[in-house]
KEKOLRO-19996 format. One record per residue (C-alpha): x, y, z. Coordinates in steps of 0.2 Angstrom, whole numbers, padded with zeros to 4 digits, always signed. Layout:
<atoms>
XYZ/...
</atoms>
This chain:
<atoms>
-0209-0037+0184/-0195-0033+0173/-0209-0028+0158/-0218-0016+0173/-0199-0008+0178/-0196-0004+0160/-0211+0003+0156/-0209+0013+0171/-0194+0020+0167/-0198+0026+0151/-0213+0034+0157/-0203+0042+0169/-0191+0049+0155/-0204+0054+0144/-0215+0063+0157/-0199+0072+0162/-0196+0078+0144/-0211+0080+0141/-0213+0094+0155/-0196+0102+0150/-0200+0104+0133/-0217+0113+0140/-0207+0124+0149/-0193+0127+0135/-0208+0131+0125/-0214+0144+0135/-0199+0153+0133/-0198+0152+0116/-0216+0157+0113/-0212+0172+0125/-0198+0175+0112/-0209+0174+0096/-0223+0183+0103/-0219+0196+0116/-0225+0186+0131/-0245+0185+0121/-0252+0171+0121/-0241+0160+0131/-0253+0153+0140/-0262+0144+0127/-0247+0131+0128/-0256+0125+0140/-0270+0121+0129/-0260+0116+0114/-0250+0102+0126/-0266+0095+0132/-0274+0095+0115/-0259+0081+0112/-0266+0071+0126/-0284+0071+0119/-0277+0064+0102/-0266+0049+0110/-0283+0045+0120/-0298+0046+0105/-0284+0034+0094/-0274+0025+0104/-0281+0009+0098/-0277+0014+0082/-0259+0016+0085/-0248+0000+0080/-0237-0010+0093/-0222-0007+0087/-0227+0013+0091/-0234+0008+0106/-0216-0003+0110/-0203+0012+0107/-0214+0027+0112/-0197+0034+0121/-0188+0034+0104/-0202+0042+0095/-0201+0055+0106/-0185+0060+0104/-0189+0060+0084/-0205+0071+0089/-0194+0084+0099/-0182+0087+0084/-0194+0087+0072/-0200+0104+0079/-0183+0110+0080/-0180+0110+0064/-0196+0120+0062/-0192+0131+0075/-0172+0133+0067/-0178+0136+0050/-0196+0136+0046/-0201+0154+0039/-0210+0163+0053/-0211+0182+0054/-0227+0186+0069/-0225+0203+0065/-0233+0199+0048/-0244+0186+0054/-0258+0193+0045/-0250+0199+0031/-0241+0187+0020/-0253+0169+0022/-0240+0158+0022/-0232+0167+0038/-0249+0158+0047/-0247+0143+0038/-0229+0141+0044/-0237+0145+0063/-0249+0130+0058/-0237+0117+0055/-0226+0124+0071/-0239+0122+0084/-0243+0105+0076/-0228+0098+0078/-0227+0103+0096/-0241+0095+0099/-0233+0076+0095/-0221+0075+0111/-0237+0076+0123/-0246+0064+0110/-0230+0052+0115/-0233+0057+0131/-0252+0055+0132/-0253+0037+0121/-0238+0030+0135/-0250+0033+0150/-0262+0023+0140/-0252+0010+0135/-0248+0005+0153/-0266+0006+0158/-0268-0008+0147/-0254-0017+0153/-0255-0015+0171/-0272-0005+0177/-0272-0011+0194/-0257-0002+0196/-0264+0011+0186/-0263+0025+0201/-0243+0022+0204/-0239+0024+0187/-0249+0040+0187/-0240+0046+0203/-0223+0041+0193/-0228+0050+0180/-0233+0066+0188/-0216+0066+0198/-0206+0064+0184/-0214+0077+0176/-0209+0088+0191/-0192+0082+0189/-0195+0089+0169/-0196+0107+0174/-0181+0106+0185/-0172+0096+0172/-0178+0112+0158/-0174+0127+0172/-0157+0118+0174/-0153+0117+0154/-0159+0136+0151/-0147+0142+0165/-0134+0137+0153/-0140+0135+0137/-0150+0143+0123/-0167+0138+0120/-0164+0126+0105/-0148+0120+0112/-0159+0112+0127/-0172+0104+0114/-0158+0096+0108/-0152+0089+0122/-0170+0086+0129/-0171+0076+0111/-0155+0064+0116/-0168+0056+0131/-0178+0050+0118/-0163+0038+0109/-0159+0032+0130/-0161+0016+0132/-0158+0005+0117/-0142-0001+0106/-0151-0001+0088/-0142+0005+0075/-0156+0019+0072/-0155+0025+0090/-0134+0026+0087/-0139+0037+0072/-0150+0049+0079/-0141+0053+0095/-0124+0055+0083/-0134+0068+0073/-0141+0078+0088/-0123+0078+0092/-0117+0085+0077/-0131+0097+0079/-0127+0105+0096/-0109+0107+0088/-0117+0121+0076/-0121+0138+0080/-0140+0138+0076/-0152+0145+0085/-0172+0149+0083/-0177+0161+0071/-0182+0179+0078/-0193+0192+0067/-0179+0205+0060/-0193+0219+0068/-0188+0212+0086/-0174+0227+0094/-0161+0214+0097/-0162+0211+0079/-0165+0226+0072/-0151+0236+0082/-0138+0226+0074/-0141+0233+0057/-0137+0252+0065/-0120+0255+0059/-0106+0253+0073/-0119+0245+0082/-0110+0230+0093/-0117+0218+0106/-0109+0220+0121/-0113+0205+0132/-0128+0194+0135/-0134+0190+0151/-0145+0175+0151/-0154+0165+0168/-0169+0153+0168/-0183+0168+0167/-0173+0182+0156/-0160+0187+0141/-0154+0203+0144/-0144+0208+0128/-0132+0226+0130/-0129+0236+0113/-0119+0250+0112/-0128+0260+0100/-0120+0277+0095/-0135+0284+0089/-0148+0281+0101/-0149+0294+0111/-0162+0297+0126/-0176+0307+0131/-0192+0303+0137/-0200+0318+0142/-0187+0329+0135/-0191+0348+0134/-0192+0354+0117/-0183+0369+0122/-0167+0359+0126/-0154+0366+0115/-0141+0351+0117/-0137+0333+0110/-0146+0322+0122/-0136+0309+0128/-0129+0293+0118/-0135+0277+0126/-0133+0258+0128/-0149+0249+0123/-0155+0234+0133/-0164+0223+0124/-0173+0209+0138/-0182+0195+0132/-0174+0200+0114/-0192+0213+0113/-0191+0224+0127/-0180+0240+0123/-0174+0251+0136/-0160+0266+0134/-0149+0266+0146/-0141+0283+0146/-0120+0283+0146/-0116+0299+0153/-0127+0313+0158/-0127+0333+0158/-0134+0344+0173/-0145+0354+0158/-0151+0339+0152/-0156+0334+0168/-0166+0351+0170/-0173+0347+0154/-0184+0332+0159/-0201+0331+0163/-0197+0320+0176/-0187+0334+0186/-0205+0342+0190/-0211+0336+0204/-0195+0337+0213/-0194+0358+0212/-0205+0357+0226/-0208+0352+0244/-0197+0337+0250/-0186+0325+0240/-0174+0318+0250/-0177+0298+0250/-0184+0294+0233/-0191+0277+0226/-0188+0270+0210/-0198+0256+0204/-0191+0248+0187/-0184+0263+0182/-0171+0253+0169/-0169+0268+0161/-0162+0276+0174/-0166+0295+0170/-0177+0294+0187/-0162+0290+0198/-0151+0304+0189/-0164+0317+0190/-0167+0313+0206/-0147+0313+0212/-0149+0331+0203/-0162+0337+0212/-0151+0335+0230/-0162+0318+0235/-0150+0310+0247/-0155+0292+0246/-0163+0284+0231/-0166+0267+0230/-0171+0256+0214/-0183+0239+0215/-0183+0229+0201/-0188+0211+0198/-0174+0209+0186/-0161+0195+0190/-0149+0202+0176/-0151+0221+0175/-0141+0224+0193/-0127+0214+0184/-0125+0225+0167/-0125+0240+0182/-0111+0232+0192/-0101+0229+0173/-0105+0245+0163/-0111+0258+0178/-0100+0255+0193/-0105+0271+0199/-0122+0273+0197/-0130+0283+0211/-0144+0272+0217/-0146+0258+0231/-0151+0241+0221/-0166+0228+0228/-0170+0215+0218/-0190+0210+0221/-0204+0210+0215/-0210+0228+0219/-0226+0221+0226/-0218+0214+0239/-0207+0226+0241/-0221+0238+0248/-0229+0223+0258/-0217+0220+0268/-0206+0235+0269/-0209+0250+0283/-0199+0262+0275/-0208+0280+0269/-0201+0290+0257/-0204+0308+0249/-0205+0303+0230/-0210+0286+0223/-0208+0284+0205/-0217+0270+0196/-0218+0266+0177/-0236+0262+0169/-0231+0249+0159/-0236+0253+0140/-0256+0250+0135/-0253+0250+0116/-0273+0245+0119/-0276+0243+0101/-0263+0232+0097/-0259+0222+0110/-0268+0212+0122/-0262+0212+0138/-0273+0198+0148/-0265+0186+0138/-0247+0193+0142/-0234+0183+0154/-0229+0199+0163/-0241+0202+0177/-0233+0210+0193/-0248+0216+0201/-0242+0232+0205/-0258+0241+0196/-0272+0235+0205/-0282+0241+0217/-0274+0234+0231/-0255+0239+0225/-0259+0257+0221/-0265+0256+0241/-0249+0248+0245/-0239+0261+0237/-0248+0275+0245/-0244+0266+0260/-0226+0269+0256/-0228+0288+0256/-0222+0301+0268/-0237+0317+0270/-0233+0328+0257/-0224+0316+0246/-0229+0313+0230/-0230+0294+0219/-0227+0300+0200/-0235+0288+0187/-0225+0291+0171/-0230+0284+0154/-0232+0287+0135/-0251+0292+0128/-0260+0285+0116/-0273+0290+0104/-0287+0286+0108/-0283+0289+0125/-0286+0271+0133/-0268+0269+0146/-0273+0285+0155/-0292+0284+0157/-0287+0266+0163/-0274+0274+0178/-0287+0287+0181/-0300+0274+0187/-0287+0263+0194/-0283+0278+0206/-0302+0282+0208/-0302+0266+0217/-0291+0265+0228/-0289+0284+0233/-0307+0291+0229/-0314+0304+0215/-0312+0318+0228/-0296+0315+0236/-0290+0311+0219/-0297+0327+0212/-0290+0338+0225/-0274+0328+0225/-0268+0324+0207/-0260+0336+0193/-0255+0328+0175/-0244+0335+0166/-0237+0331+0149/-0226+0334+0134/-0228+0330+0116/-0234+0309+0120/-0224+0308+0136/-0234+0310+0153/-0235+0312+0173/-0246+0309+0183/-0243+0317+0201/-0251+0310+0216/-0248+0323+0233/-0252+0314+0248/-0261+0331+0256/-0264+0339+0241/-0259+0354+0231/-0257+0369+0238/-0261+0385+0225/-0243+0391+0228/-0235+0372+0223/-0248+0375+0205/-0242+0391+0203/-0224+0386+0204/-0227+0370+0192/-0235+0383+0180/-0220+0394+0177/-0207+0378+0174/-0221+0370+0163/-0221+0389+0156/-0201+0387+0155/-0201+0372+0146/-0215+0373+0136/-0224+0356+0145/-0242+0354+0145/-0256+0352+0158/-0267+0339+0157/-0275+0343+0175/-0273+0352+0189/-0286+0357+0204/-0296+0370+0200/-0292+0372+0183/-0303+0375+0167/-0301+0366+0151/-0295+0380+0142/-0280+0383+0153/-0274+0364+0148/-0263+0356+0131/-0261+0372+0124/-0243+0369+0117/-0246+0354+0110/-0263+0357+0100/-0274+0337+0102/-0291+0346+0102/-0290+0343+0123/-0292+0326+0121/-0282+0318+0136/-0291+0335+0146/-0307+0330+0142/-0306+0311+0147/-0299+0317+0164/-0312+0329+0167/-0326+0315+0163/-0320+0305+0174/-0316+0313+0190/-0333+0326+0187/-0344+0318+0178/-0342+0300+0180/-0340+0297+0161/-0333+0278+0156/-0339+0280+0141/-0322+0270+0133/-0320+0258+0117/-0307+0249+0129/-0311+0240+0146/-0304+0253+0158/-0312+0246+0174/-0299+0245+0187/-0289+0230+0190/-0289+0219+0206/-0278+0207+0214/-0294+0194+0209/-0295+0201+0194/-0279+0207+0187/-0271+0213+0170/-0271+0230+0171/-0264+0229+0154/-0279+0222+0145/-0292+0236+0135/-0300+0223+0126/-0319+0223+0125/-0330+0214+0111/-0337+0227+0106/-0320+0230+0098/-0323+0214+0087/-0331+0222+0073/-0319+0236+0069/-0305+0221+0072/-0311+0212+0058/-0314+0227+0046/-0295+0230+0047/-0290+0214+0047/-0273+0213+0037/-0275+0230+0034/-0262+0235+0047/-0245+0226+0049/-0246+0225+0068/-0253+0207+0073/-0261+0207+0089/-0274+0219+0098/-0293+0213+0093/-0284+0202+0081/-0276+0195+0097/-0292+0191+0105/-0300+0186+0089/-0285+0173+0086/-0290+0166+0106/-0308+0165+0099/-0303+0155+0084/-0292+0144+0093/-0306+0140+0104/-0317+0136+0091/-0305+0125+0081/-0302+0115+0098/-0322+0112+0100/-0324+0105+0084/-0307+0096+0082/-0310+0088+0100/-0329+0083+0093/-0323+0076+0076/-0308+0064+0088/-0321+0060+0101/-0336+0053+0087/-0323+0044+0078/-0322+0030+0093/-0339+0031+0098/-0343+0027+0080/-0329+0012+0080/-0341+0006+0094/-0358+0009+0085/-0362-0009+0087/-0357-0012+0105/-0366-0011+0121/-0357+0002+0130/-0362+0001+0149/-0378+0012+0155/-0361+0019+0169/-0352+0028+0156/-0360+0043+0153/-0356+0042+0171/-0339+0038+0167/-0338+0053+0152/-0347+0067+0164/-0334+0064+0179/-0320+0061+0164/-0325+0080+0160/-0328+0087+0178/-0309+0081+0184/-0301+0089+0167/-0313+0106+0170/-0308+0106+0189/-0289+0104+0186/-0286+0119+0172/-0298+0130+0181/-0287+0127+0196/-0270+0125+0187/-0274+0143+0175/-0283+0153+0190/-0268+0147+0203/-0255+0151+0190/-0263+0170+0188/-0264+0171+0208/-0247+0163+0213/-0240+0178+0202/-0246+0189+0216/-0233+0179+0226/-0218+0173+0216/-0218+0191+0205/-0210+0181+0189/-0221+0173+0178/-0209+0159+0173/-0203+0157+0189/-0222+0157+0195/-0226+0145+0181/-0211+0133+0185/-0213+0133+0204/-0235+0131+0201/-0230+0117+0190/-0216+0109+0203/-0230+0110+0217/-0243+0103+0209/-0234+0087+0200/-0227+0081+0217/-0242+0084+0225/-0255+0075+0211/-0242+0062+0209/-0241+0060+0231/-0261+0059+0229/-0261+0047+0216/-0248+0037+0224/-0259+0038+0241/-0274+0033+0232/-0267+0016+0226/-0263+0013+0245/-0280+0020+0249/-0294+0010+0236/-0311+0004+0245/-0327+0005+0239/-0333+0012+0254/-0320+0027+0255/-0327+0035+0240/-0339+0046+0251/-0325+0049+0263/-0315+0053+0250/-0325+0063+0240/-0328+0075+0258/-0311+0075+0263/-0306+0083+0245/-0322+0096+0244/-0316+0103+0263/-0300+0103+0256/-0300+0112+0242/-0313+0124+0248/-0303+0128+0263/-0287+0130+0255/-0297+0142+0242/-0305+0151+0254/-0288+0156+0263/-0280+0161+0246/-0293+0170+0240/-0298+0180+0258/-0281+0179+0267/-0269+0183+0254/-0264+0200+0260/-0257+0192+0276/-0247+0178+0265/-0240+0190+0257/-0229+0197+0270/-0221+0179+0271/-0225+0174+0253/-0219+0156+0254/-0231+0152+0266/-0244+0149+0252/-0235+0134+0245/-0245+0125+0260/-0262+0127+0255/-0255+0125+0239/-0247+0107+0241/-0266+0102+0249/-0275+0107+0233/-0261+0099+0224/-0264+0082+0233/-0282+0082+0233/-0281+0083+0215/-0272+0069+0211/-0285+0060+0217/-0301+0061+0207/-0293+0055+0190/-0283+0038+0196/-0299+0036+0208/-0310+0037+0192/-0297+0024+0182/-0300+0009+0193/-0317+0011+0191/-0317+0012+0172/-0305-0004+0177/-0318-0015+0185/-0332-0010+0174/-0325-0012+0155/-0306-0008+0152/-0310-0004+0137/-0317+0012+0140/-0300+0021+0146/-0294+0029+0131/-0310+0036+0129/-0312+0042+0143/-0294+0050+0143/-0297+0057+0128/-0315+0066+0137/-0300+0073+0149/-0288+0078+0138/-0300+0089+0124/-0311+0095+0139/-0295+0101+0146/-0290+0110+0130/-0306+0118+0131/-0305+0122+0150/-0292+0131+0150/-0297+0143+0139/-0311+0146+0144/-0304+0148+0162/-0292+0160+0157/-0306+0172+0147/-0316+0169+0164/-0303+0175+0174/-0300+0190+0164/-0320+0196+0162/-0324+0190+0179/-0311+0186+0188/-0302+0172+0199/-0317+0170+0212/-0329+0163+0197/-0314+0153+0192/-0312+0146+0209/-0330+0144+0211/-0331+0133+0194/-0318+0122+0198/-0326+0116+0216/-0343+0114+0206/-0336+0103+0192/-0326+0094+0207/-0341+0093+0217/-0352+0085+0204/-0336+0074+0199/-0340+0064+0217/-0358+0065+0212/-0355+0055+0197/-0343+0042+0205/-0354+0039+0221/-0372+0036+0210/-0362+0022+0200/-0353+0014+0216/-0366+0000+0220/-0359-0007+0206/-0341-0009+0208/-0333-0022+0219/-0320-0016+0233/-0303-0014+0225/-0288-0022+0233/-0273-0011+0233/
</atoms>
């Protein structure tokens, strides 16, 4: 009894760190680079479980005896990488030893889940009728991990809370090697040293302006929001080249040390007039506008110019209505903080002018399905909900930067076709533009010829451009600015001659299907690799290509681990049951990341901030696996396993079902979905402890095999889960985890003759 407490505190302990240092790493791979890619944590943590399972018998007592402590040593091992091993993303694919040092730094973040993985193996072996309750432990102390790392970062930088998520590793024992390491973390959190950030990144980069200073940092579990004051940043998006003053000075906020915005100090009525934003405001109504993440601020201003007598700003930022109440006390705009999702779903109000920002495409550089910022605004069914929002004759004004080729605007254009429809949009749309800055003017109504006419003499003023406008050739459009008529000519296609003919994917984005940010399709592959390391910038195709090879590295690293214990058991018998065994290994690893990675993109349409979303995802679905498993150690009879099996299909299908076809009705009380939620979560826990006594009364020795089919098949599932959702969506997603569950109970039921009835 006393060996089965200690083992289950340390399992408790190392489960919780384990999950906080996931969660910390999130953060810092958000940090390193620019929210890509984050998600293939996921992978890489479960890649650590696979390895503790395929040589687990390999590992020696002693190991096996102080896994705790080991883990501890495993978590500093990649601070110290992370502190000062030379890393720069930015030239990833330009000096070698840049990917080398990305190599060793996602290896050794693998070692903590290998501690974490080998421990659940070890007290199979010890105690596998009790196998399910240690599993439920586990899962709940992992939930406690992600409070336990949401608590740290509230107060702490990112490698001050590896450090302190190292000391639970020296817990527990009075050796003198234990007394040492904990002094030296000590020491450690004493210094001022903190992960190494690519000089390219603004909240770098800013402080080697002259007179440049960092005012203050605001920091919160899910964002840094660093404030400069920068002398010479001045501000002017969309700023006429026929202004004749200075445009103003500017603080810069830096969030998440990569996102810049210029926040403008002080601003000028001729300045104001000077915007391309002031357009849409010379005519018809203005008085209630919108803003929705305007950090910038220049909407609110322009629109306080224009006479607007209420204007209200949404934002999904925690920190920036703090630098506001600090820096701005008067700044002349009403502040909500939401995501602005919901803000449309569950708000009545109308307004005359709703600005929104496009959130920059850069589609041949970076790619934005693998990016941790989705808000769901810019799919088919927001764009709906913010036409909602709309008074008749008002107008929602997409603003954004162009690129060449044109992929951002083709991809709006086709978002707006639909939800609004190519004649309606047609009839109702103008784009305007200076020299890469643009609008795009939605009129709930449409343009009358008077409203064009009046547009054309203040684009005449100022020298703007028109993209588009009703009724209007192709030679009347970008003639200040000489682009051959390209942006023109991709508006046209698309509205009159349904022309899609795109290097990027600009098919519109869904609530099913979202990331309105990714361009990327295959056919992009080819011209990726003939400039590979020819350009400096790392992601883009490159981005998709590094996805690609991380998926093949996985397949053949998970192969080579799994043959090297089947080959240690050349000359034994295994049982005719464990390919039963290996396939329903595989279909519960399959089912769970399809779920996990497909419920993380869709609980994003609820929660609004990724990290948050990933945090609370993770929170439900721990205590309600470990609940299951904990339930399944009460519940074990050989004749449940069809009731059972049922129970958990219904389930999950209905709960799916609800999410999938209900969701616009959760989303006016958003919480709501943590119910169907906590059902999958439950039923979930259930196949794998359910699958572990039967390993158990077959051949125990069989379990770190068949944990290590669960943890490489993860690895593997959840990428490909996430390129599913991102081709196809979360509906095929959704559909393959019920299969791979379905033939889960197939596999268990065929070999159930076999198995006694197993007492609780």
């Amino acid at each position: 009894m006393k060996e089965e407490k200690r083992l289950a505190f340390g399992l408790f302990l190392v489960s919780s760190g384990a999950l906080a240092f996931e969660t910390i790493l999130f953060r810092v791979f958000t940090f390193i680079f620019g929210y890509h890619f984050v998600s293939l944590l996921v992978a890489l943590a479960l890649l650590g479980y696979g390895i503790a399972g395929s040589f687990a018998p390999r590992f020696p007592d002693w190991f096996k005896n102080d896994v705790l402590f080991y883990f501890g040593c495993f978590v500093i091992s990649f601070w110290t990488a992370l502190v000062f091993l030379p890393f720069d993303v930015y030239e990833l694919f330009v000096k070698p030893y840049y990917f080398l040092s990305l190599c060793s730094l996602i290896l050794l973040s693998l070692f903590p889940f290998l501690a974490h993985g080998l421990l659940q193996v070890v007290t199979f072996e010890r105690f596998p009728r009790r196998f399910p309750h240690f599993y439920g432990l586990n899962l709940l102390g992992s939930a406690c991990g992600v409070a336990l790392a949401l608590l740290l970062l509230s107060v702490l930088s990112e490698a001050k809370a590896l450090l302190i998520l190292a000391l639970l590793g020296f817990l527990g024992g009075l050796s003198r090697w234990r007394w040492l390491c904990f002094a030296l973390v000590v020491c450690l959190l004493l210094l001022p040293l903190g992960m190494r950030l690519s000089p390219y990144l603004p909240s770098k980069s800013l402080l080697l302006i002259p007179e440049s200073t960092l005012l203050r940092t605001y920091r919160n579990p899910f964002e840094v929001l660093e404030v400069f004051s920068v002398p010479s940043m001045r501000v002017g998006s969309g700023l006429s080249t026929h202004f004749q003053g200075v445009p103003p000075s500017a603080f810069a906020l830096v969030f998440d040390h990569h996102q810049l915005e210029l926040f403008p100090r002080e601003v000028a009525d001729d300045f104001l007039e000077a915007l391309l934003f002031g357009l849409p405001l010379r005519s018809g109504k203005h008085e209630k506008v919108l803003v929705i993440e305007g950090r910038g601020g220049l909407e609110v201003y322009v629109s306080r110019h224009a006479g607007a007598q209420e204007v209200t700003l949404v934002t999904a930022s925690r920190a920036f209505p703090r630098f506001i109440d600090d820096f701005v006390p008067s700044f002349p705009a009403r502040m909500v903080v939401a995501s602005p999702r919901h803000f449309l779903e569950r708000s009545e109000e109308t307004y005359d002018v709703i600005f929104v920002r496009v959130p920059v495409g850069r589609a041949s550089v970076f790619p934005g399905s693998f990016s941790f910022v989705e808000d769901f605004l810019f799919t088919a069914e927001g764009v709906k909900s913010l036409l909602e929002r709309i008074r008749e004759g008002g107008v929602v004004v997409f603003s954004f930067f162009l690129q060449n080729p044109p992929s951002l605007l083709p991809k709006l254009v086709s978002l707006l076709d639909s939800a609004y429809g190519k004649e309606e949009l047609a009839r109702n749309s103008v784009v305007v533009k200076n020299l890469d800055f643009a609008l795009l003017v939605l009129k709930k109504g449409g343009w009358a010829k008077g409203e064009v006419s009046l547009l054309s003499e203040e684009l005449e003023k100022h020298r703007f451009d028109w993209v588009y406008f009703p009724g209007g050739e192709l030679e009347e459009m970008e003639r200040v600015f000489d682009t051959g008529k390209r942006y023109a000519r991709v508006v046209e296609g698309l509205l009159f001659k349904g022309e899609e003919g795109s290097v990027f994917d600009i098919r519109p984005a869904t609530d099913l299907r979202p990331y309105f940010r990714n361009f990327f399709r295959f056919l992009q592959l080819r011209e990726t690799w003939k400039n590979l390391r020819k350009r400096w910038l790392p992601f883009g195709g490159a981005g998709f290509l590094l996805v690609l090879v991380v998926l093949f590295m996985v397949v053949v690293f998970a192969l080579v681990a799994l043959f090297y214990p089947l080959w240690r058991k050349r000359e034994k018998h295994l049982p005719e049951k464990a390919k039963l065994f290996i396939l329903a290994s595989i279909c519960t690893a399959t089912g769970f990341m399809f779920l996990e990675i497909s419920l993380f993109v869709l609980l994003s349409l609820f929660v609004g901030i990724p990290l948050y979303t990933f945090s609370l995802l993770l929170l439900v679905l721990l205590v309600g696996s470990g609940s299951g498993s904990t339930w399944v150690q009460l519940q074990l009879e050989r004749g449940k396993t069809r009731k059972f099996a049922l129970s958990h299909l219904l389930n999950l299908g209905g709960c799916l079902f609800l999410l999938v076809f209900f969701k616009e009705g959760l989303l006016t009380l958003p919480f709501l979905v943590l119910v169907p939620l906590f059902v999958i979560s439950f039923t979930s826990g259930m196949p794998f402890p359910w699958l572990s006594q039967k390993v158990h009364r077959t051949d125990p020795s069989l379990f770190p095999l068949i944990f290590a089919y669960n943890g490489f098949f993860s690895v593997v599932s959840s990428l490909l889960a996430h390129l599913l959702v991102v081709f196809w969506g979360l509906s095929w997603a959704f559909a393959v985890a019920f299969l791979a569950y379905l033939v889960f109970w197939w596999a268990i039921g065929k070999g159930k003759a076999t198995f006694p009835a197993v007492s609780g």
